[in-house]
C-alpha positions as CSV (number, residue, x, y, z in Angstrom):
1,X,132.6,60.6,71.4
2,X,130.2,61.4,68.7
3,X,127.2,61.1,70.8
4,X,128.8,63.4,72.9
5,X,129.6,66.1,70.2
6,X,125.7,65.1,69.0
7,X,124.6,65.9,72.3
8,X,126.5,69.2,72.6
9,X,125.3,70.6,69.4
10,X,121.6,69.8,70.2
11,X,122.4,72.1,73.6
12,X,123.6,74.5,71.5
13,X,121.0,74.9,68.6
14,X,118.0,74.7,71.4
15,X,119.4,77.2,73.8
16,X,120.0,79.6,70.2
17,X,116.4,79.2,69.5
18,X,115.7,79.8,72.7
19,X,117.7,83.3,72.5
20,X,116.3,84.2,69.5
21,X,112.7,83.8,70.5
22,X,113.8,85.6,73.5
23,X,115.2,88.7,71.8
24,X,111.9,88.9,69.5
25,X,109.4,88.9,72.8
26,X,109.1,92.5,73.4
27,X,109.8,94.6,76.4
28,X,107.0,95.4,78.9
29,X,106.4,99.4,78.7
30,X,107.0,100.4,81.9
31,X,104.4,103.3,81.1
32,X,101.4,103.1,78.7
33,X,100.1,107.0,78.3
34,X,96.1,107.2,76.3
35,X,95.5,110.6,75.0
36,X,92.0,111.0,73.8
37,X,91.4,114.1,71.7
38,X,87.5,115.3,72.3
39,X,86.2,115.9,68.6
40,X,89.4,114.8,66.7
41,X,88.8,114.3,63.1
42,X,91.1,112.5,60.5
43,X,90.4,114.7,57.8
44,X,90.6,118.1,59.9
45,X,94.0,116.5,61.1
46,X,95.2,116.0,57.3
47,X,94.3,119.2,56.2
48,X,96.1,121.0,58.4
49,X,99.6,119.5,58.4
50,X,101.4,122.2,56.8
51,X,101.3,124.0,60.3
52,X,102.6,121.2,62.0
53,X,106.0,120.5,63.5
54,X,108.4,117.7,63.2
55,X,107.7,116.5,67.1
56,X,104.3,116.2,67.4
57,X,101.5,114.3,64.5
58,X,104.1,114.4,61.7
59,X,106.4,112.3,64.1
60,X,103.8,109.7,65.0
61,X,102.8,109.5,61.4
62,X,106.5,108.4,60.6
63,X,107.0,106.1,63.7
64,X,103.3,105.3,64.8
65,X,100.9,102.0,63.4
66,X,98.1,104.6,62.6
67,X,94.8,104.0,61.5
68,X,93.2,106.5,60.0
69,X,89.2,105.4,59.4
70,X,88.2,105.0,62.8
71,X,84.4,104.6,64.0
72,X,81.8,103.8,67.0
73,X,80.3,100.7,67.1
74,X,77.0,102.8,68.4
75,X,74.9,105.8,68.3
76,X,74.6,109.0,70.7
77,X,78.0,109.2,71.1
78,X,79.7,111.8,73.3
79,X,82.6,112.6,75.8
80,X,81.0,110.4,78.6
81,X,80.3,107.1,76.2
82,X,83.5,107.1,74.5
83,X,85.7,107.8,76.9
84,X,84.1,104.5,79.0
85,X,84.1,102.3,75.4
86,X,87.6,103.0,74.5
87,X,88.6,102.1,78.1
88,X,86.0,99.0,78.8
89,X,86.3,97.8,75.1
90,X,82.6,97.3,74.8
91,X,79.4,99.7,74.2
92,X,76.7,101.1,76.3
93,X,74.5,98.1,75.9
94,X,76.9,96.3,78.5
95,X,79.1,99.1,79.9
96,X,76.1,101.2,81.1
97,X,77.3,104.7,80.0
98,X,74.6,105.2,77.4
99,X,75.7,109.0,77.5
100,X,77.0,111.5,80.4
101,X,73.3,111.7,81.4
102,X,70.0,109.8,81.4
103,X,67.0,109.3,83.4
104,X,66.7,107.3,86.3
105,X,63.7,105.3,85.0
106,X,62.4,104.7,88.9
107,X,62.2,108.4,90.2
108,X,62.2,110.2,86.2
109,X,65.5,112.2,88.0
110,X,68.4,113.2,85.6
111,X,71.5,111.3,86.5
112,X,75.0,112.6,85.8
113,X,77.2,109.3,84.8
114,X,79.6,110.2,87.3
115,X,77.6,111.1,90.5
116,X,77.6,109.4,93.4
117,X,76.5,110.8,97.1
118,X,78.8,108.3,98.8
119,X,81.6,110.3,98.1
120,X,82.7,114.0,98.5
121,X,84.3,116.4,96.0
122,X,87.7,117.3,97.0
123,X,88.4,120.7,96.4
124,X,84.6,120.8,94.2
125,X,81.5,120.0,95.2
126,X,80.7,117.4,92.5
127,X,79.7,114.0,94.3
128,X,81.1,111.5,91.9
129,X,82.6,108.0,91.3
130,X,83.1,105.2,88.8
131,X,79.9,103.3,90.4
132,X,77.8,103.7,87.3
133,X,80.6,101.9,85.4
134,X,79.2,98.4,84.8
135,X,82.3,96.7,83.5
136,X,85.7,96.6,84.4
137,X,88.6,98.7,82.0
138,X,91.6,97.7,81.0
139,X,93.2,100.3,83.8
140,X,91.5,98.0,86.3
141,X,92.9,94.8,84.5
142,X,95.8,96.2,85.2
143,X,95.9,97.0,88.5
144,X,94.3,93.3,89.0
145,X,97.8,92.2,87.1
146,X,99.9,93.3,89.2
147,X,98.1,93.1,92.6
148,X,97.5,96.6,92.3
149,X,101.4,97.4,92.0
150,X,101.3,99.3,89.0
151,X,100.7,103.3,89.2
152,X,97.0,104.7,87.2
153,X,96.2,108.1,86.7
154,X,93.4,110.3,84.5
155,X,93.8,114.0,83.9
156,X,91.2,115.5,81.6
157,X,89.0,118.9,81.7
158,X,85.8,117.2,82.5
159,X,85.3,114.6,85.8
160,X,83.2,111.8,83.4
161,X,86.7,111.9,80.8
162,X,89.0,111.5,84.3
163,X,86.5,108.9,85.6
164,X,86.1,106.7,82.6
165,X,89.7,106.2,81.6
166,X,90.8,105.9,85.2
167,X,88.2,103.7,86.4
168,X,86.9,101.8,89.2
169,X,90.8,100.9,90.8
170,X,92.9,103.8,89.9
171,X,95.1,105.9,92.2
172,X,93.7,109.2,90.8
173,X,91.3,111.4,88.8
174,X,91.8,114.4,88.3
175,X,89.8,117.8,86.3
176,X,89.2,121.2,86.3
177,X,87.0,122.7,88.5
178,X,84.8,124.7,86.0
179,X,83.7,127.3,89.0
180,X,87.7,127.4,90.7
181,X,89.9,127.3,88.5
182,X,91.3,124.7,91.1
183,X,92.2,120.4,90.1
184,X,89.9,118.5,91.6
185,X,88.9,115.1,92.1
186,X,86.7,112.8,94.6
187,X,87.5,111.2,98.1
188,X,86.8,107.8,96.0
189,X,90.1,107.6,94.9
190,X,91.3,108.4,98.2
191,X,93.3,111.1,100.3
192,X,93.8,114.3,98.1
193,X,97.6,114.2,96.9
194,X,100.1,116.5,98.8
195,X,102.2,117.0,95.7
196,X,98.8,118.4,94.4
197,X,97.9,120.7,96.8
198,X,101.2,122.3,96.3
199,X,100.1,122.4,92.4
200,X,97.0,123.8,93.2
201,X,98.3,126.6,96.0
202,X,101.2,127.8,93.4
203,X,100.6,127.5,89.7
204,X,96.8,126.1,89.0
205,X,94.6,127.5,86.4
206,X,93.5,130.3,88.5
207,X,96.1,131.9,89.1
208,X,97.1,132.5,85.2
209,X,93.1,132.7,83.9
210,X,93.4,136.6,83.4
211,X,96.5,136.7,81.6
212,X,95.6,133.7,79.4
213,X,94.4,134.4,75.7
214,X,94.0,132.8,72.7
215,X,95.1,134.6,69.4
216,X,96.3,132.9,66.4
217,X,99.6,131.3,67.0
218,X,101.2,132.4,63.4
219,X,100.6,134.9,61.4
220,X,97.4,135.7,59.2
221,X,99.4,134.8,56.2
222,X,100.1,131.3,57.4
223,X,96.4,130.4,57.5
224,X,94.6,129.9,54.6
225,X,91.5,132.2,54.9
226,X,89.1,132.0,51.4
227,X,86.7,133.8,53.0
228,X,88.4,136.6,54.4
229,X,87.8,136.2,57.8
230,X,88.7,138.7,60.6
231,X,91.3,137.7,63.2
232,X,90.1,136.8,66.8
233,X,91.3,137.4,69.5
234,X,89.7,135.5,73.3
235,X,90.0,136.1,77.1
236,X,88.8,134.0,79.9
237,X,87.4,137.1,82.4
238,X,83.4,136.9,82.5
239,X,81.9,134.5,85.2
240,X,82.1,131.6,82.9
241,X,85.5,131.8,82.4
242,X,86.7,128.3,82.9
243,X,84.1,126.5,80.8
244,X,84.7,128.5,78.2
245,X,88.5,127.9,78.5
246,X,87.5,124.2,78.5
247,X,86.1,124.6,75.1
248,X,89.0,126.3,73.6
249,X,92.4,125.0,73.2
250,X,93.9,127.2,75.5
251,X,92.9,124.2,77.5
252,X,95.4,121.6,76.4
253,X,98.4,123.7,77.7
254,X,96.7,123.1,81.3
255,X,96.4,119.4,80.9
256,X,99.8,119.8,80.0
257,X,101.0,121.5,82.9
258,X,99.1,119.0,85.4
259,X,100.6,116.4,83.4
260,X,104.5,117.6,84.4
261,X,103.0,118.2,88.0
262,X,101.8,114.4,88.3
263,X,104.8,112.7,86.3
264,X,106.8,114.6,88.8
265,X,105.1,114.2,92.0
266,X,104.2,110.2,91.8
267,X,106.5,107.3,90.9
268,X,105.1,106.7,87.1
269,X,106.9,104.6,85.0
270,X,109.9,104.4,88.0
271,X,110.3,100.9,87.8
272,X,109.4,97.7,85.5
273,X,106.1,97.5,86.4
274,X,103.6,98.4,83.6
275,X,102.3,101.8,84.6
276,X,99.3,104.3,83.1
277,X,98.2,107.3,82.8
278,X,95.3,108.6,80.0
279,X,95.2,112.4,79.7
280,X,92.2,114.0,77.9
281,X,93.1,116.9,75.2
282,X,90.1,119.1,73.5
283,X,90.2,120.0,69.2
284,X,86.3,120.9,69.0
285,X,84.7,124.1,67.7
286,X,84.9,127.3,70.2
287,X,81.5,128.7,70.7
288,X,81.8,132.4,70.5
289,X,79.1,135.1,70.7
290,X,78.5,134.2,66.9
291,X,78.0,130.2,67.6
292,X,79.2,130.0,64.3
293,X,82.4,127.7,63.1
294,X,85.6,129.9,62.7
295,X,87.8,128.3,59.5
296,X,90.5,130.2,60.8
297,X,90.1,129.0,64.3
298,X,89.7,125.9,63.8
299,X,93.2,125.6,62.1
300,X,95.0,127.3,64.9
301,X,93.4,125.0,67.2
302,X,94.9,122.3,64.9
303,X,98.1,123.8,65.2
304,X,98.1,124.3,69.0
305,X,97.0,121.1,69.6
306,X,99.7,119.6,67.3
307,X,102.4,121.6,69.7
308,X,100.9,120.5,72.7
309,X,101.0,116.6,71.5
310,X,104.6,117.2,70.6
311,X,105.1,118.6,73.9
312,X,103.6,116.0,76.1
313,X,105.2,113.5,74.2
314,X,108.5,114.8,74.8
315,X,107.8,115.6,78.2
316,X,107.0,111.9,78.9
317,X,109.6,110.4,77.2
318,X,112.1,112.7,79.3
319,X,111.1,111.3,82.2
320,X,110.4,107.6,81.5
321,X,113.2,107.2,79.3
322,X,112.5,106.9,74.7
323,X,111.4,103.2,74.0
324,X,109.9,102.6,77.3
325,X,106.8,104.6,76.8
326,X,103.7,103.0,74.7
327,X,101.4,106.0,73.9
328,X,97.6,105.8,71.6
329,X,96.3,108.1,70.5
330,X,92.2,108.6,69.3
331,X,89.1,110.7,69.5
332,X,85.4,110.9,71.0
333,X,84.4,110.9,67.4
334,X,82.9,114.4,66.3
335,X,79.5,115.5,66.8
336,X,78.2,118.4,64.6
337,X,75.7,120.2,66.3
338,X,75.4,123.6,64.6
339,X,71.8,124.4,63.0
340,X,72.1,124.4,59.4
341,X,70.0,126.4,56.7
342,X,69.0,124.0,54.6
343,X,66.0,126.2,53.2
344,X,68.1,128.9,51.9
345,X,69.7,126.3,49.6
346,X,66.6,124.3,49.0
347,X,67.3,121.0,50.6
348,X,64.6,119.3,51.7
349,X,64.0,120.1,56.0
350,X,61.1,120.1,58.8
351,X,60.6,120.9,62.4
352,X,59.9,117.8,64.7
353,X,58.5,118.7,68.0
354,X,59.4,115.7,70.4
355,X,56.7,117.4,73.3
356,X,53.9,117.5,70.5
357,X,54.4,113.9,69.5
358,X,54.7,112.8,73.0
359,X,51.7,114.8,73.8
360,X,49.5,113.1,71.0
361,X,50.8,109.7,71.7
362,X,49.5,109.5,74.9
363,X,45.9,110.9,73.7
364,X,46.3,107.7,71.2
365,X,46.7,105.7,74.1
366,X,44.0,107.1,76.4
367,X,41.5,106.6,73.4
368,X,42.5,102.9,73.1
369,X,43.0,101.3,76.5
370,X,41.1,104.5,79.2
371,X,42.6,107.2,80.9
372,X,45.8,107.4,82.5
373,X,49.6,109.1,81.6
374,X,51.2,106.3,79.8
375,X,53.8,108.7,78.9
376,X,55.5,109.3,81.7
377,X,58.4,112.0,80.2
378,X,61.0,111.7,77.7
379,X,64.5,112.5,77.2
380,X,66.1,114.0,73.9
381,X,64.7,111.1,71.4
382,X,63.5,108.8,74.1
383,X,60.0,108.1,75.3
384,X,59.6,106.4,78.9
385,X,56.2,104.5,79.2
386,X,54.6,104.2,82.7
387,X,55.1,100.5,83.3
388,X,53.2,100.3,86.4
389,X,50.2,101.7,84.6
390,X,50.5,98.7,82.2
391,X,50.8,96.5,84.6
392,X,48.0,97.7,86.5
393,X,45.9,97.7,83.7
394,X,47.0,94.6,82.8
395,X,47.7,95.2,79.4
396,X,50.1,93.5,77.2
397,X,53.7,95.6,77.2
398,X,54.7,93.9,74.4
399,X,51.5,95.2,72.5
400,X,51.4,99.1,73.4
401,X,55.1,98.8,72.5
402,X,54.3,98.3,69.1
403,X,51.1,100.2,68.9
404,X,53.5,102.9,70.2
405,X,55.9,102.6,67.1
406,X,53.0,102.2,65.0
407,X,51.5,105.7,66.0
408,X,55.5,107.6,65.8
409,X,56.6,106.2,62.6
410,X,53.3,108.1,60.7
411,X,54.8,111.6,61.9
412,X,56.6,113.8,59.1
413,X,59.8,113.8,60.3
414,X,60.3,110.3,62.4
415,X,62.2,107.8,59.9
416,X,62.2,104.8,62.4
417,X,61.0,103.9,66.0
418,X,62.0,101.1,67.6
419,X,61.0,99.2,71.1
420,X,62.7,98.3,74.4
421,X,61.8,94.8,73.1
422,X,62.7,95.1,69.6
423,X,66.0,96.1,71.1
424,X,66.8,93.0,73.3
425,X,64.8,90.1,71.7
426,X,64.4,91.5,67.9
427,X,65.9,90.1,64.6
428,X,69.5,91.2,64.0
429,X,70.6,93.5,60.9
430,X,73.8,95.5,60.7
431,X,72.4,99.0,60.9
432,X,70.1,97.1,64.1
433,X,73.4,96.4,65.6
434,X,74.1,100.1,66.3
435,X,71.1,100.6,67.7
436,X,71.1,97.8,70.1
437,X,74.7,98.8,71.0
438,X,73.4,102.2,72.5
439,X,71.0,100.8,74.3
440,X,71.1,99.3,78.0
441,X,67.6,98.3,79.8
442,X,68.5,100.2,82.8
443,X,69.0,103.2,81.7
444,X,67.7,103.9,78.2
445,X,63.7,104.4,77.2
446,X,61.4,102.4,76.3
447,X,61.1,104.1,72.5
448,X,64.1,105.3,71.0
449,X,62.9,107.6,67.8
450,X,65.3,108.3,64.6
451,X,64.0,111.9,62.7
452,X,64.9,112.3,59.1
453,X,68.1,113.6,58.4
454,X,68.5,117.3,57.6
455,X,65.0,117.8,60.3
456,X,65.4,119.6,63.0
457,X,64.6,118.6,66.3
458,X,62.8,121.6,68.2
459,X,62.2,122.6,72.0
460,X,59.1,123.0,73.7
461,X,59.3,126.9,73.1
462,X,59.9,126.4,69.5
463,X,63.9,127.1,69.7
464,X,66.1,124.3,67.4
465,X,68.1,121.7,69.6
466,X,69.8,120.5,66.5
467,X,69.9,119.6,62.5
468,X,69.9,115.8,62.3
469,X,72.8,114.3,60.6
470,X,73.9,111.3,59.3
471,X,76.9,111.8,57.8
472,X,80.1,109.7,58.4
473,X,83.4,111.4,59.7
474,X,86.3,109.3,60.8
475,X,88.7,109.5,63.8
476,X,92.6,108.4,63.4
477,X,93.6,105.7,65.7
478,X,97.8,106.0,66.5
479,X,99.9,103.4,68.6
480,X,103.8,104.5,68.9
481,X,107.1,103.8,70.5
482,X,107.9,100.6,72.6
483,X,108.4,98.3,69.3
484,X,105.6,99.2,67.5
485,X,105.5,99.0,63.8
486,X,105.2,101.9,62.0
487,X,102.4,101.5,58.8
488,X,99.5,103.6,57.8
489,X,95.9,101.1,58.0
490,X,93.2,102.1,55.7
491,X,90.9,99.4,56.8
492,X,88.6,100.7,59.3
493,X,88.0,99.6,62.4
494,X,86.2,100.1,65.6
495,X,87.1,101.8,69.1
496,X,86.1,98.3,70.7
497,X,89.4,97.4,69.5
498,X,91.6,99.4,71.4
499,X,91.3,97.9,75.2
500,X,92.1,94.2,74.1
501,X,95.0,95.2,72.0
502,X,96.6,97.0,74.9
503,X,95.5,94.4,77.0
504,X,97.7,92.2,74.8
505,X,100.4,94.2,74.6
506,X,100.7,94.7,78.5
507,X,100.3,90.5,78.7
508,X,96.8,91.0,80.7
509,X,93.5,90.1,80.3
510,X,91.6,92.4,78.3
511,X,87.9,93.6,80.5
512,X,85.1,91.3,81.4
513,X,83.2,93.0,79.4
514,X,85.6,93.2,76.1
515,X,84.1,90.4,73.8
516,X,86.4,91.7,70.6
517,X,89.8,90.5,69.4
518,X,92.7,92.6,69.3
519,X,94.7,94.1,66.6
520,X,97.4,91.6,65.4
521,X,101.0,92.0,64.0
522,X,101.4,95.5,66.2
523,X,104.8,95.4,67.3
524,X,108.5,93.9,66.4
């Protein structure tokens, strides 16, 4: 009798402990939902939370795990590039998206990171496709999951932010056709959706353009305004109306609108199999007439952008049901390209001429190993050597490499140069690290220059490109809903990050590319 009553309670103590660590496994989302803000900025997003609501960044603040110093592993960033490391979990130096356009090192052609002749724009006439994609993303892992049962779209204004994020085995990728009006994608992803042609024939972008403006959303007395700004007041009419709508937030209301169209027309988050869908939202500077930086706009793009969040957010959740929904939120990082009058003030500047050092460096070559172009062209801050020149001449590539460096790093202006080889086989440093995380053999030069901060990088006709900066400005990273923990991170951490921790959280492998751990102690 008393091994029997033993026996009994041993049943009943394991199968408790068996409940218990069954009730703290959490549930599978069945939809995971990536926004990516273009030019997000934590301390732009702190400084204007008085205009917020309750729904949208003050909400995820309260529920959300949110880091708030957020950085690229890498240099050059931009749309293209972060978009394809935030989904691949890896840099260019392995993904291949060293930015949304380099030079084909075999014909000296630019090549758009999206294009590909193989297949046709439907409704555009872009060419494009994932192909240039090296790596897998953690969309793909997905789909690989679940034998390609689970549901991926992209929706963003640009085709490299839909293409990145949806990658090489999603069901759709959708953008904005900047010459239409219409949403478009490519035959890659298959036949063009009927529930989108019904999108695009009765309430698309084009059919609103003329009556859409963008005026502050409150009142003047709502923003602050030190400098006494005038109002503004936009409309989309001139022959560039729907690139310049992509660069306002005017355009987050149409990813919005697609949004409802595609969470209504496919079967997202319909059943228990992990689902995703990554949307693309825009907070950057509006380039008017002036090209200068609006205060005053750029708060009201804060505060529209906060509405639209809250929006989408509730939107989802309406249709996939509160709790079953994991969203994340981040940035491309923020890129200041304004010139800057550093003269006026007396800070110390220059003009660097990448044509006129090119120029001279090949003379310096021609005077030490004969005639011949050994600079073939460059691009931005990259040289590209002839190789086959070098070869010919049978001349050490390893030695005009460095005699190339040599020769750059003497300019006013250039604080470092370093080689293709340098790149791949040098010694390692932390600052190196960055470098050599931008840089992929196929598609990058064979110098890569750095100019002094505060120079400024000049055309061939003497017009400025850009000001060289330096300067550090962090991105917030937010995870919320499905059992995550809400806590505000200080510590930072990198965008390499975010594709293993989903991959964890979905209970998939994170991309064959993805060599970094996730974040730990997310959720319940």
């Amino acid at each position: 009798m008393k091994e029997k009553i033993l026996s009994s309670l041993l049943t009943v103590l394991a199968f408790s402990a068996l409940q218990a660590q069954t009730e703290h496994v959490p549930v599978m989302p069945r939809l995971v939902v990536g926004i990516t803000i273009d030019q997000l900025r934590s301390d732009y997003l702190e400084a204007f939370a008085a205009l917020y609501g309750d729904r949208g960044f003050k909400r995820m603040w309260r529920e959300g795990k949110v880091f708030g110093n957020v950085a690229y592993n890498f240099n050059g960033v931009d749309r293209a590039s972060a978009l394809a490391a935030i989904y691949t979990g890896t840099s260019p130096s392995k993904n291949g998206i060293v930015a949304r356009q380099w030079l084909d090192r075999t014909t000296l052609r630019p090549v758009f990171c999206v294009e590909d002749r193989d297949y046709k724009g439907l409704y555009t006439a872009e060419n494009t496709s994932p192909k240039n994609l090296l790596v897998s993303t953690v969309t793909d892992e997905l789909k690989i999951a679940t034998q390609g049962r689970s549901l991926v779209y992209a929706i963003a204004p640009h085709s490299e932010e839909a293409i990145m994020a949806a990658g090489h085995a999603a069901d759709g990728a959708y953008w904005l056709n900047d010459l239409t009006g219409k949403w478009c994608t490519s035959s890659y992803y298959g036949a063009f959706p009927r529930w989108l042609m019904v999108y695009n024939g009765n309430t698309s972008t084009d059919s609103r353009i003329n009556n859409i403006r963008w005026e502050p959303l409150f009142s003047d007395k709502v923003y602050d305004n030190p400098t006494g700004e005038s109002s503004f007041n936009y409309t989309f009419t001139d022959n560039r109306k729907y690139r310049r709508l992509k660069v306002s937030p005017c355009i987050n209301d149409e990813v919005n609108r697609m949004v409802e169209a595609c969470l209504y027309g496919t079967m997202l988050g319909a059943d228990p199999v992990t689902d995703f869908l990554s949307v693309t939202l825009h907070a950057g500077t509006y380039q008017s007439e002036s090209g200068k930086a609006s205060y005053l706009e750029m708060q009201d793009t804060y505060a529209r952008l906060d509405a639209d969040v809250a929006s989408l957010v509730d939107l989802v959740e309406k249709k996939v049901g509160v709790g079953n929904v994991l969203f994340f939120i981040t940035s491309t990082g923020y890129v200041e390209n304004a010139p800057a009058d550093y003269t006026s003030y007396r800070i110390p500047t220059g003009e660097f001429y990448m044509h006129r050092a090119t120029a001279l460096l090949n003379m310096y070559l021609m005077a030490i190993y004969g005639e011949g172009q050994y600079v073939e062209t460059y691009d931005g801050l990259q040289i590209y050597l002839d190789r086959q020149l070098i070869e010919k001449k049978q001349l050490r590539l390893k030695e005009v490499l460095d005699r190339c460096a040599e020769f750059l790093v003497d300019f006013s202006g250039v604080q470092k140069a370093y080689t293709a080889l340098d790149l791949q086989l040098g010694t390692w440093s932390p600052y190196i690290d960055r470098v050599r995380n931008s840089y992929n053999p196929l598609r990058s030069g064979d110098i890569i220059i750095e100019v002094t901060p505060g120079w400024k990088l000049m055309d061939d006709e003497g017009k400025e490109i850009t000001t060289i900066r330096e300067g550090y400005v962090n991105f917030p990273l937010i995870f919320m809903g499905n059992g995550i923990i809400p806590e505000t991170v200080h510590s930072p951490v990198t965008v390499d990050c975010i594709a293993p921790t989903l991959a964890m959280m979905m209970r998939i492998r994170a991309p064959n590319g993805c060599d970094s751990a996730p974040i730990s102690d997310i959720r319940k």
